[in-house]
N, C-alpha and C positions, 0 to 999 in steps of 0.2 A: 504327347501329353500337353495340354492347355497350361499358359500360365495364367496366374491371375494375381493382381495388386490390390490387399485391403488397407486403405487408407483410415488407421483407428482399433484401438487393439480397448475399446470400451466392455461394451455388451455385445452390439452386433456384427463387427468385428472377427472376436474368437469363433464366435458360432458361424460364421459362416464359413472360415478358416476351416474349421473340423469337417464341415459338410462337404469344403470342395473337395478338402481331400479325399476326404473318403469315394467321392465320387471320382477321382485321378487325376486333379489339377495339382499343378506344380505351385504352391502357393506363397506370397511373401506378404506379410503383414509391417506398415510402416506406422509408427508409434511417434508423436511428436513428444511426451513424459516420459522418464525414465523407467516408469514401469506403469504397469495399470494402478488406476487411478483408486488412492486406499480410504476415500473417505464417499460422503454423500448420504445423502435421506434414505431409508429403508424404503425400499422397491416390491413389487409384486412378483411373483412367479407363476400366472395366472392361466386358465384357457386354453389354447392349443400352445403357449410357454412350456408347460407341463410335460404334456408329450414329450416334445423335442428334447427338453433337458432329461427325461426318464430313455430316452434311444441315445442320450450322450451315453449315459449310466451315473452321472451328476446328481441327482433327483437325492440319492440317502447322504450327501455330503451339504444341499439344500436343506433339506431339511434340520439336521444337523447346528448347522447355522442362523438357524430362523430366530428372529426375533423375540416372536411370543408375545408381542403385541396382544393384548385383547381390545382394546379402543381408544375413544378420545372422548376424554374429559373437558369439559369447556369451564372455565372457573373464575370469577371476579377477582377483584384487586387485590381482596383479601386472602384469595386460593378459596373461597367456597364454591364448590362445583354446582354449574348453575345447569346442567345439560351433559349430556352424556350418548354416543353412539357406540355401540358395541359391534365391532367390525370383524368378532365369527361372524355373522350375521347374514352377510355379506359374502362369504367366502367359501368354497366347497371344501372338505374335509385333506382335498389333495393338494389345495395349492398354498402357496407361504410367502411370507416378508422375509426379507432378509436384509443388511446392509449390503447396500451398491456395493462399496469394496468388494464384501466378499463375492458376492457374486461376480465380481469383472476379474476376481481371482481364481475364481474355482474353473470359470468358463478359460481362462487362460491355460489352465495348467492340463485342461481336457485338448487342447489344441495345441501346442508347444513342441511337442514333438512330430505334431504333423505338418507346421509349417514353420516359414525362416521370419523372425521377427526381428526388426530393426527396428532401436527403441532411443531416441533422443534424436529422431529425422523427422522432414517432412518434404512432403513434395513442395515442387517451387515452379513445378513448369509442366503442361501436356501437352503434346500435338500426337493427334492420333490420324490415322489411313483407313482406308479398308481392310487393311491386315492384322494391324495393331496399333498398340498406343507407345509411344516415347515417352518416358518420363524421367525430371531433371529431381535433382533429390538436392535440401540443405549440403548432405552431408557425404553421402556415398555418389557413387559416379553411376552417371547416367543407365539406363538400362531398360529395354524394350521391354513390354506385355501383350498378350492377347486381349487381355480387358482388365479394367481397373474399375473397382467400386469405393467410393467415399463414405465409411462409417463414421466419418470423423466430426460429426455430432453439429448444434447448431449452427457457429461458426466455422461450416463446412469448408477448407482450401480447398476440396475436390468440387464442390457446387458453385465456389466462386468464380475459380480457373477454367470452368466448362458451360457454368449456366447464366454470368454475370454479376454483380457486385450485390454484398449481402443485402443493401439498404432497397434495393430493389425488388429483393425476394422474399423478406424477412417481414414480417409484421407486429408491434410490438402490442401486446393484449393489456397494456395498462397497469400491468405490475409487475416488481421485481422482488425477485428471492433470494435467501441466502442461511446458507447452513455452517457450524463448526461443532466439531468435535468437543464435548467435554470431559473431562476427567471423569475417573471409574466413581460415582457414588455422587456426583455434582447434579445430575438430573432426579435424585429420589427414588426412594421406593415403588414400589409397586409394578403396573405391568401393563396400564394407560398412559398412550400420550398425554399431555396436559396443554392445553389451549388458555390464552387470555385472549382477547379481541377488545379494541378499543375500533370505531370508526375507521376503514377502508387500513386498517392495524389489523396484525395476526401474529402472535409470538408463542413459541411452544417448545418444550421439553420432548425428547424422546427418553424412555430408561435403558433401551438394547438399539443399536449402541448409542449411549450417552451423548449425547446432543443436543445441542438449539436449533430452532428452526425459525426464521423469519419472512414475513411474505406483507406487502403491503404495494395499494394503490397509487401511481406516479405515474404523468406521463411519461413519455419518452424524455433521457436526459440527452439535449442535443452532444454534447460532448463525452457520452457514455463510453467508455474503452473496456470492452469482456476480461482483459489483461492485465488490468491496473489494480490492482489489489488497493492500494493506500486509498486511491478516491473510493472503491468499493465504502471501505471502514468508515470515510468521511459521511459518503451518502447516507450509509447504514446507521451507523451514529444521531446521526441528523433528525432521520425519518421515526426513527423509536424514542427521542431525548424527553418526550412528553408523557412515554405510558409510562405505567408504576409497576404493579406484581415483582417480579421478579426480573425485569428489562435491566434495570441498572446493574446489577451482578452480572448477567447477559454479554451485557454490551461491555462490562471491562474485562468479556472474554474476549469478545471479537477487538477491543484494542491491542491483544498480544498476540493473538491465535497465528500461527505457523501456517494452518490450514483452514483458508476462508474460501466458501465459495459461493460467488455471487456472480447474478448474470437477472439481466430482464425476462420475464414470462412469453416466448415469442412466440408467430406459428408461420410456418414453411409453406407457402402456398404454390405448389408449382404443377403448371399442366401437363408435364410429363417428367419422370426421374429418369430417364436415360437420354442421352443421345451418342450416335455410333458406338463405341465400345465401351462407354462409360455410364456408371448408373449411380444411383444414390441410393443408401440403406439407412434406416434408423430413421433418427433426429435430423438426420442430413437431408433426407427426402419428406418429412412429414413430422414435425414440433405440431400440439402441445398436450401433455397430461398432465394433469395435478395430483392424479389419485394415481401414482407409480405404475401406469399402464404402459409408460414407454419402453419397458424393458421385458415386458411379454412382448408390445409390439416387434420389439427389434429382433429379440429370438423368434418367432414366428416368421416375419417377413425375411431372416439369414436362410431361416430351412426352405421355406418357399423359394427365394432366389437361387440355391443351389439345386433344387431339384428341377427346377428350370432349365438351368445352364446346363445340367445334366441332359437333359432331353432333348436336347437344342445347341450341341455340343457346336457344330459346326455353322449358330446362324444365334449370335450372341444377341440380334434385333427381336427375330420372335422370343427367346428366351426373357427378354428383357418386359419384349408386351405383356408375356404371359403371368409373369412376376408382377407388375404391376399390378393388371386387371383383378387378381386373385387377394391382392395385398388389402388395395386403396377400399376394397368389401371390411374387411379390417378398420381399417384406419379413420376414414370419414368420419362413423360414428363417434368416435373415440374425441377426433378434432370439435365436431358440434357441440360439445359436451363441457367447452372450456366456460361457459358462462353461468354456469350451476355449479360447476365445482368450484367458481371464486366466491359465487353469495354466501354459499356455505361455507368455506375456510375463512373470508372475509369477507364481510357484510357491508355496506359502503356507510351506514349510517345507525346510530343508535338503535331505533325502530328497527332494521335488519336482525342483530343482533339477538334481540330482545325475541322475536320474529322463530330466529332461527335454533332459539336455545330452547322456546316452548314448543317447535315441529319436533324434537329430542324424544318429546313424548311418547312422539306416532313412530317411532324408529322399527318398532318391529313391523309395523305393515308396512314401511319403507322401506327398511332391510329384504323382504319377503319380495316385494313390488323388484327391487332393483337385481335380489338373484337371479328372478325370471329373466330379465331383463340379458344381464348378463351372460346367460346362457345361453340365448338365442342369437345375441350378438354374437357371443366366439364360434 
């Protein structure tokens, strides 16, 4: 029996977790949080996601969960809706939103008892052979593998440890994000996101689950820390102190919020996600979506990677090409796609805005235009 070490108990993580198993790998899952992560923007379950999660048996518990989203409302200072996309439109009748959390929970709790999960660790060290790989842990004692994959999301230690230092890898796309949770009845009625945009500004309401959402234009901060929560609130604070709507209520959530999460818009560019026994999955291998695409990516490219290593049991290199080659048909599209999806959530200039709330209009033969689209893609 193969072992194998998933570094990231996120999205794609669990799901591959369950794949190797069931294919007969021995598997251990290391989790830097003490649990999977309970907050984040409502995500997609899209494409061949669907499948996968429908062969978990997940699919009626997705569902279950689903937001109920109908769209986004884009609205002036004063909340007058100025534009509006309606995102069935967009969507086939099988796939859903759901909140991150739940999904990085429901995907956990499908996998849990098929593998060993150690959760407030992280790796700290690899040197691998042609055999295998050694790997040094924070916190548990050292412990050999067959091969180790790194789900462990942007900020990969499995991509850094193996591929070289983030700043090298890492490309910042010119905007930072950040999301918190609000109280039950603090986001309003109804069953549309709600948008304001002010210039290279984006701030937004979710109703399920309750939340802010903020996204706006910045270079790179050279002293940026993914980890520093306080400077997050400073920057955050900063960057929004001039829109109106409903920003100042907002922001004197994100002054207390328990749970903030902020990080820059990045994308992962690398020529290859494996080397010897090691490979990279997710976000770890391939950042950026704006339209919650990464978490169909990640479940798709977990079941692809396990049925690789299945097939390729004893030669983890071909295994690794063949995952790739099958994936990055996936994924490229998806990476190309990041500078449409910022005009549109954020426009970099009044004229944009103005621009982008009167294309609102044409939403149905856009909607039409881009399911095509998307189906030919997955």
């Amino acid at each position: 029996m193969s072992t194998a070490l998933i570094s990231g108990a996120g999205i794609a993580g669990p799901t591959l977790a369950y794949w190797l198993a069931r294919h007969g790998f021995r598997v251990t899952v290391v989790e830097r949080g003490g649990e999977p992560r309970s907050s984040g923007n409502p995500v997609d379950v899209r494409g061949p996601a669907v499948a996968v999660a429908e062969r978990m048996g997940v699919m009626p518990r997705l569902r279950r969960a689903a937001t109920g989203t109908t769209g986004v409302s884009f609205v002036d200072a004063a909340g007058r809706r100025v534009g509006r996309m309606d995102m069935r439109a967009v969507q086939r009748p099988d796939e859903v939103e759901v909140p991150r959390g739940d999904l990085a929970s429901i995907l956990y709790e499908a996998s849990r008892d098929h593998a060993e999960f150690l959760f407030d660790d992280s790796i700290t060290a690899l040197g691998q052979d042609e055999h295998g790989v050694e790997v040094a842990f924070e916190h548990a004692a050292p412990r050999r593998f067959d091969l180790v994959v790194g789900a462990d999301g942007l900020h990969s230690v499995t991509r850094r440890l193996t591929f070289g230092q983030e700043g090298d890898l890492v490309r910042h796309m010119g905007l930072y994000v950040a999301t918190t949770p609000l109280a039950d009845g603090a986001a309003g009625a109804g069953r549309d996101i709600l948008m304001h945009n002010t210039p290279g500004k984006a701030i937004a309401v979710n109703p399920r689950p309750a939340g802010a959402f903020f996204l706006y234009r910045s270079p790179a901060a050279p002293e940026f820390d993914h980890r520093d929560t306080e400077q997050h609130r400073r920057m955050l604070i900063e960057a929004f102190a001039d829109v109106s709507w409903r920003a100042p209520e907002l922001l004197g959530h994100v002054r207390t919020a328990g749970d903030l999460y902020f990080d820059s818009v990045s994308q992962v560019r690398l020529p290859r996600w494996w080397k010897g026994r090691i490979a990279l999955l997710g976000d770890a291998a391939s950042c950026v979506s704006l339209f919650g695409d990464g978490s169909t990516l990640a479940m798709a490219g977990a079941f692809t990677l396990a049925e690789a290593l299945a097939a390729h049991s004893g030669d983890p290199a071909a295994a690794f090409r063949r995952y790739e080659a099958a994936h990055r048909r996936l994924v490229d599209p998806k990476q190309r796609n990041v500078a449409q999806a910022s005009a549109l959530l954020v426009p970099a200039t009044r004229g944009g805005i103005l621009a982008r709330n009167l294309a609102t209009r044409l939403w149905p033969v856009v909607a039409a235009t881009t399911r095509l689209k998307n189906a030919l893609a997955w």
